[in-house]
C-alpha positions as CSV (number, residue, x, y, z in Angstrom):
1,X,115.0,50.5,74.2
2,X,111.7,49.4,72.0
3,X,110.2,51.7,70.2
4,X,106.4,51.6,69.5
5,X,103.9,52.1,66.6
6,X,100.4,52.5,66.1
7,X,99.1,50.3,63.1
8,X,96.1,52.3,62.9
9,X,98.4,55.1,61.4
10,X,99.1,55.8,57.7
11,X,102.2,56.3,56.7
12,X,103.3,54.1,60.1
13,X,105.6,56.6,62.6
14,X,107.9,54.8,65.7
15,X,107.6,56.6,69.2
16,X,110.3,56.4,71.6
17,X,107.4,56.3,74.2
18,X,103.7,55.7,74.0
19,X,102.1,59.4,74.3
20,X,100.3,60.9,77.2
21,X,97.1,61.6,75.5
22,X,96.1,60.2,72.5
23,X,92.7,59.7,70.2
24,X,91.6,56.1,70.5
25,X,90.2,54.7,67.3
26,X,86.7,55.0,68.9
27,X,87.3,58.8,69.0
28,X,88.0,58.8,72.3
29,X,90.0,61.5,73.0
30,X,92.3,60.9,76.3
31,X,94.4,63.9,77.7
32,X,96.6,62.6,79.8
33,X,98.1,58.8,81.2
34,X,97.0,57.1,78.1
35,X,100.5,55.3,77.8
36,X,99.6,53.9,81.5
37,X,96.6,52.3,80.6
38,X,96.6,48.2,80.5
39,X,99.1,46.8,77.3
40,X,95.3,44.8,76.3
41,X,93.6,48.6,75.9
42,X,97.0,49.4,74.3
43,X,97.5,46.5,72.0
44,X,93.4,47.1,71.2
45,X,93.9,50.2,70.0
46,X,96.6,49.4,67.5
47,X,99.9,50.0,69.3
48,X,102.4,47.4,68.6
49,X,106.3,47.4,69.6
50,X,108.4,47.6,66.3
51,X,110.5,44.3,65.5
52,X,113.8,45.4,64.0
53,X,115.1,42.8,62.3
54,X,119.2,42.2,62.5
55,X,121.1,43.8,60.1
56,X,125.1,44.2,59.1
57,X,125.5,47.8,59.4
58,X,128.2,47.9,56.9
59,X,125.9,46.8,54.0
60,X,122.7,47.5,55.4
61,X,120.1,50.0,57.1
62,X,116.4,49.6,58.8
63,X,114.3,51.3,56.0
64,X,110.4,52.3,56.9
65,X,107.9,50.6,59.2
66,X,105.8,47.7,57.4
67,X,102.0,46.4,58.9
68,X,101.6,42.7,58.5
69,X,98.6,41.3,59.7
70,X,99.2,37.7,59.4
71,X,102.4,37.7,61.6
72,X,102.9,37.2,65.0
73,X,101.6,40.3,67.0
74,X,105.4,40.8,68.2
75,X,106.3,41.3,64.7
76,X,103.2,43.3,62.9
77,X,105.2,46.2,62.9
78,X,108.8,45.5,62.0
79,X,111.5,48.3,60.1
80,X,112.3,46.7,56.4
81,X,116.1,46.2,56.1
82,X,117.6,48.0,53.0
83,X,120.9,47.7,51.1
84,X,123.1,51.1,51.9
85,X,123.9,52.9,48.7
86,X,127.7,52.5,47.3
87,X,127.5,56.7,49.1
88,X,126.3,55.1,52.2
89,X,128.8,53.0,52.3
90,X,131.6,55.0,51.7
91,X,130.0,57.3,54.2
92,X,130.2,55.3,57.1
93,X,133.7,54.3,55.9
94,X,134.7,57.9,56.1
95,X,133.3,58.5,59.1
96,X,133.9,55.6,61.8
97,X,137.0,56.0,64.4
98,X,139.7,54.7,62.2
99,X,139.0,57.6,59.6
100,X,138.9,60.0,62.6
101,X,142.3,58.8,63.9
102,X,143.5,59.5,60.8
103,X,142.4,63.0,60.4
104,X,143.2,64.1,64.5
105,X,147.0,62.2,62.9
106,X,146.9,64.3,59.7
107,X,145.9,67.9,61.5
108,X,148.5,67.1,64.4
109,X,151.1,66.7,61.8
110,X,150.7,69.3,60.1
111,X,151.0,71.4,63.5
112,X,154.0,69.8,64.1
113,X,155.4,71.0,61.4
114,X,154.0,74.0,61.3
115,X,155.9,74.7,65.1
116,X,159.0,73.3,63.5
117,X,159.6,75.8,60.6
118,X,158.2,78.6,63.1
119,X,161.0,77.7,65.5
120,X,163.4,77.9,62.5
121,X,162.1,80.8,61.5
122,X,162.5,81.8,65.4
123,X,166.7,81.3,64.7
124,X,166.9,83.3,61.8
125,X,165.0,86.3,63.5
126,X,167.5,85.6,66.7
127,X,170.2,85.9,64.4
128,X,171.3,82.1,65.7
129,X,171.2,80.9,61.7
130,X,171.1,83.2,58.4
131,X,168.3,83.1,56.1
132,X,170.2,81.3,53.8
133,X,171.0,78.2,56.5
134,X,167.8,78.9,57.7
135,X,166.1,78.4,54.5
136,X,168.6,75.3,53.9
137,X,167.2,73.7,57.2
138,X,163.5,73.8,56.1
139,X,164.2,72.5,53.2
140,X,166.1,69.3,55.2
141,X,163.6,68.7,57.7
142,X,160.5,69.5,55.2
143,X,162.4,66.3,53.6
144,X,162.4,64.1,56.6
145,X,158.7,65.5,57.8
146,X,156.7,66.0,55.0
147,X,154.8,62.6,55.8
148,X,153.7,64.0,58.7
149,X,150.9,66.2,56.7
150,X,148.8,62.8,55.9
151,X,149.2,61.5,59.3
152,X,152.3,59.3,59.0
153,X,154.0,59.8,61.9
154,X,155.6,56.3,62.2
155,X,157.4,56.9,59.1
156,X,158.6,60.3,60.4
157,X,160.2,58.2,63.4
158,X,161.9,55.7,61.2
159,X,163.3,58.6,59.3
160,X,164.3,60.3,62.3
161,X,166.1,57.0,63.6
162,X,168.1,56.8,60.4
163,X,168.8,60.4,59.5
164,X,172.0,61.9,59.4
165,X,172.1,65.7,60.2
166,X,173.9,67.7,57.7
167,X,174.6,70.4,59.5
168,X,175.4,70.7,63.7
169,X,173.8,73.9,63.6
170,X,170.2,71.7,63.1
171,X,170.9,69.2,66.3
172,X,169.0,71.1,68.8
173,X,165.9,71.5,66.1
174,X,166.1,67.9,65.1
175,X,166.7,66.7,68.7
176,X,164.0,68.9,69.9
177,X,161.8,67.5,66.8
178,X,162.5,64.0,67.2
179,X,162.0,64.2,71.4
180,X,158.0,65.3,70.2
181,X,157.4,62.8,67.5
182,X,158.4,59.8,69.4
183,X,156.6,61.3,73.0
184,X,153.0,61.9,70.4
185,X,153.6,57.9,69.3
186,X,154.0,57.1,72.7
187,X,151.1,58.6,73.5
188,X,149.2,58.2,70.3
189,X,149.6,54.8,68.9
């Protein structure tokens, strides 16, 4: 959608929308409609629709509104393009959707294994494990899950695939571990 400028303004603003009322440069003052009046009266009084210039938003961003008489009236009002700032940059690189997947990865892994050590902890209050073999499993599957806390579930999977349990009394844990990593790649990746 175009946005519009009025050249007889200093420092030059953009408007979404011509206003309602408005002071002509005559002195004019008119209260309401003025955006409805004919694009001649319009264009006579200054407004122009800002040219913006393309740009490659990964190195560059529309700086402020320049006035140049001698160009085309479609492009008297245009946004400068500026270089983004080495912060910019880094910026939008920590901020666009592959940067979010990794953080929604990282914070569901570390719930993951947050529920894990919580359902071991679960056994040893049942009285199913000690707190010695209870203690001894952590440690294990801290081992096989630990890349889960920067998001690395796929790595978590190969591990699972290739693990060998050391003790029977961790099947159900790693079975019930291993059933929700691979159903949140399933339904992640």
């Amino acid at each position: 959608m175009p946005q519009y400028s009025n050249l007889n303004e200093n420092p030059l603003k953009a408007y979404s929308v011509i206003p309602r009322r408005w002071t002509r440069p005559s002195g004019e003052e008119v209260i309401g409609n003025y955006n409805k009046l004919p694009n001649s009266e319009l264009k006579a009084d200054g407004w122009r629709i800002i040219h913006e210039p393309n740009l490659d938003p990964a190195e560059e961003k529309y700086g402020p509104l320049q006035y140049d008489s001698s160009a085309p009236v479609s492009r008297q009002i245009a946004r400068t393009v500026v270089a983004l700032t080495e912060k910019e940059k880094q910026d939008l690189l920590d901020n666009d959707e592959a940067a979010t997947r990794v953080e929604v990865r990282k914070a569901d892994g570390v719930q993951e294994l947050d529920r894990l050590v919580a359902r071991i902890e679960r056994a040893i209050d049942d009285g199913v494990i000690t707190r010695p073999e209870g203690d001894a499993a952590a440690e294990w599957f801290y081992g096989l899950a630990e890349p889960l806390y920067k998001g690395f579930w796929r790595i978590v999977a190969d591990r699972c695939e290739n693990a060998t349990i050391p003790d029977p009394r961790y099947t159900s844990f790693f079975n019930n571990f291993k059933s929700r990593v691979d159903t949140y790649i399933t339904e992640n990746y």
